[in-house]
C-alpha positions as CSV (number, residue, x, y, z in Angstrom):
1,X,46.1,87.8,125.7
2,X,45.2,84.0,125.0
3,X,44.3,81.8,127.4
4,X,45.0,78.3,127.7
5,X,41.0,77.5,128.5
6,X,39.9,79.6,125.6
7,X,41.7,77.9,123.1
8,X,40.8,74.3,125.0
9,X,42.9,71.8,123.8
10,X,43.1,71.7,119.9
11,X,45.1,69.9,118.5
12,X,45.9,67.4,121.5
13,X,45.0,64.1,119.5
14,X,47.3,65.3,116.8
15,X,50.1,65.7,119.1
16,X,49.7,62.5,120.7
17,X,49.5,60.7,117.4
18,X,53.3,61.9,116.6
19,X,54.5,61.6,120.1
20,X,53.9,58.2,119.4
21,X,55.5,58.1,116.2
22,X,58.5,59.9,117.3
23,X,58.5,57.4,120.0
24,X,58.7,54.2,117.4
25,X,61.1,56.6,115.3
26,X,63.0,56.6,118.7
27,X,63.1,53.1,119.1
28,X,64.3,52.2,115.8
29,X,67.1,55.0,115.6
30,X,65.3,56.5,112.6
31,X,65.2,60.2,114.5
32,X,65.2,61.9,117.5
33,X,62.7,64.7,118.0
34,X,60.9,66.4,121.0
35,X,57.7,67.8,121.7
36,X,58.8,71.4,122.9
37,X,56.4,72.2,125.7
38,X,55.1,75.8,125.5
39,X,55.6,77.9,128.9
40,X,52.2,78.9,130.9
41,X,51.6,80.8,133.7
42,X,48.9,79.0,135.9
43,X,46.4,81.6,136.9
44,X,43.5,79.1,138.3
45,X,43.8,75.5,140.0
46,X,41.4,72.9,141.5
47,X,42.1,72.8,145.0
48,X,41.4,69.1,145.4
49,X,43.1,67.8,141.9
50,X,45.6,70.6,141.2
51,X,44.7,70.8,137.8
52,X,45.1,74.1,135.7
53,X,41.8,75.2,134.8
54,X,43.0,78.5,133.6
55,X,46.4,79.5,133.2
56,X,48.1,82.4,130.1
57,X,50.9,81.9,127.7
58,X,54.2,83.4,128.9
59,X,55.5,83.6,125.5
60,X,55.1,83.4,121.9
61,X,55.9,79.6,121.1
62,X,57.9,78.5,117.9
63,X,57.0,74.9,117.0
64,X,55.9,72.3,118.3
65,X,58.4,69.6,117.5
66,X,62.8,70.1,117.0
67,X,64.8,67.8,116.4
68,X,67.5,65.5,114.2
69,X,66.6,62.5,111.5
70,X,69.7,60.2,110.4
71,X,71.6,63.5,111.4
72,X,69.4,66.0,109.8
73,X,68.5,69.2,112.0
74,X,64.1,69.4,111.6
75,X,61.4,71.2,113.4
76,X,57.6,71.5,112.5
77,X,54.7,72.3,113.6
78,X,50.8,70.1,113.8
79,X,47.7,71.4,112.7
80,X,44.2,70.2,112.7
81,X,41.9,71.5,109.8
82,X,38.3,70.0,109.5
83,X,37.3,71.3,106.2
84,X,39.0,71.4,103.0
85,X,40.2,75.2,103.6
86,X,42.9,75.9,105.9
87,X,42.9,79.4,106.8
88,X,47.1,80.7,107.7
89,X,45.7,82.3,110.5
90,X,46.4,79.1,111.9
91,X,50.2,79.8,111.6
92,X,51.4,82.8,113.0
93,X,54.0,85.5,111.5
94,X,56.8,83.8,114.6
95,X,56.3,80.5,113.5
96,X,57.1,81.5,110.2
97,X,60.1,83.6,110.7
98,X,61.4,80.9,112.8
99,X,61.2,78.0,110.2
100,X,62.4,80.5,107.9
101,X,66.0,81.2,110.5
102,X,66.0,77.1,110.8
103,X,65.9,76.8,107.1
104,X,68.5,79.4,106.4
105,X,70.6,77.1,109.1
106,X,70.5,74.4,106.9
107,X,67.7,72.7,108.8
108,X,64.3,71.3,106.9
109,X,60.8,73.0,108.4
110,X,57.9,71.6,107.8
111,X,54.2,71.6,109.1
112,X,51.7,68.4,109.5
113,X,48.4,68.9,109.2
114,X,45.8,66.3,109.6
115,X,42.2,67.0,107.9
116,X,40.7,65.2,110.4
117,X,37.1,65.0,108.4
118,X,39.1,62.8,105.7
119,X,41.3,61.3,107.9
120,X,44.4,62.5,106.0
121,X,47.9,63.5,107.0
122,X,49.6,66.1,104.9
123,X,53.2,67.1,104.9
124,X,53.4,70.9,104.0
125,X,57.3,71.8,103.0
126,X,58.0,75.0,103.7
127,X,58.4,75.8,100.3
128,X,54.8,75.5,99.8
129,X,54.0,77.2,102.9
130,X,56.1,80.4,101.8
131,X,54.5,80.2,98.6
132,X,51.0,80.7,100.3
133,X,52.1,83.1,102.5
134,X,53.5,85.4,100.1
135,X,50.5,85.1,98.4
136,X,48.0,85.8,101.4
137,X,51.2,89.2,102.2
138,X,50.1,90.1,98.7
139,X,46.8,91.0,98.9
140,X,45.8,86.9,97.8
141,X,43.7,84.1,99.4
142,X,44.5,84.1,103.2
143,X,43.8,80.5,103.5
144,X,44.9,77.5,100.6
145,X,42.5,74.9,99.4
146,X,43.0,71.2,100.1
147,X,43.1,70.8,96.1
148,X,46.2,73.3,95.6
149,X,48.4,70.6,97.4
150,X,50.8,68.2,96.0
151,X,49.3,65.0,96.2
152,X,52.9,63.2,96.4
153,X,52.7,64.5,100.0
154,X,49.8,63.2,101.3
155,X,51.0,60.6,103.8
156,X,50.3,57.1,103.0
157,X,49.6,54.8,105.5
158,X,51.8,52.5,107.3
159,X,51.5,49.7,109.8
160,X,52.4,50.8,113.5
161,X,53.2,54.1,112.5
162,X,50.4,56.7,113.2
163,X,51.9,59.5,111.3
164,X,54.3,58.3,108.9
165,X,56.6,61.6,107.6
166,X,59.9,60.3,107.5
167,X,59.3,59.3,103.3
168,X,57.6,62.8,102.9
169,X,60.7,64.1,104.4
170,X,62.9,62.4,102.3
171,X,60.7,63.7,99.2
172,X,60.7,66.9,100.0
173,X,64.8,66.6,100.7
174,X,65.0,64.9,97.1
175,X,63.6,67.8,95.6
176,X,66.1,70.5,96.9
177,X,69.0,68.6,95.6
């Protein structure tokens, strides 16, 4: 069973950056989406701080983020890769079957990643995702190479927004119509 030490906190600069953009998103009435905190089981504590120093997951978590956009039901998930492979190890079977539920609810999945050694923010639809992981279920590559993606998601960058998917969204809504 995982830990919440032995898997330190990846991922945590990520998270912050699009709590703060779902703050500003907030803010201007552009969307409405929450961070959905994943249960633990404290196992260890400082005495004097009452930290968690070692604690175990009670549960499988889905995604990290739910939510609506100008009335649009979303959830996604954030990812860190630091090379220009990202292995779908990363993204476990659960995740997928539960984007894959949201989906077939009429709700749009998605996962961010940032390749934080180019300091670029990608928008993977789920479409694409499915298309990998089908691949990898296959017998194929278990991973997909930063050169297979669309480039028309990469996310651009935009003044007081840290991780600007809302015009990735809308792509990627544009092109199920």
């Amino acid at each position: 069973m995982a830990t919440w030490n032995s898997r330190g906190l990846r991922g945590s600069t990520l998270e912050d950056m699009i709590n703060k953009t779902n703050e500003k998103y907030r803010e201007n009435g552009l969307a409405l989406i929450q961070k959905i905190p994943t249960p633990i089981t404290p196992i260890k504590m400082e005495p004097e701080t009452r930290h968690i120093t070692l604690a175990y997951f009670e549960q499988k978590s889905t995604v990290d983020y739910i939510g609506a956009v100008q009335g649009i039901p979303v959830c996604f998930d954030a990812k860190e890769c630091n090379t220009d492979t990202f292995p779908l190890a990363n993204i476990h079977e659960h995740q997928v079957e539960f984007m894959r539920c949201f989906e077939k609810q009429d709700g749009v999945a998605f996962i961010l990643i940032s390749y934080t050694h180019r300091n670029e923010y990608y928008y993977l639809t789920f479409k694409k995702l499915t298309e990998f992981w089908d691949r990898a279920a296959e017998g194929g590559r278990k991973s997909f190479r930063y050169e297979e993606l669309e480039p028309a998601f990469f996310l651009p960058e935009v003044p007081g927004i840290l991780v600007p998917y809302l015009n990735a969204l809308q792509l990627d809504l544009n092109s199920r119509a």
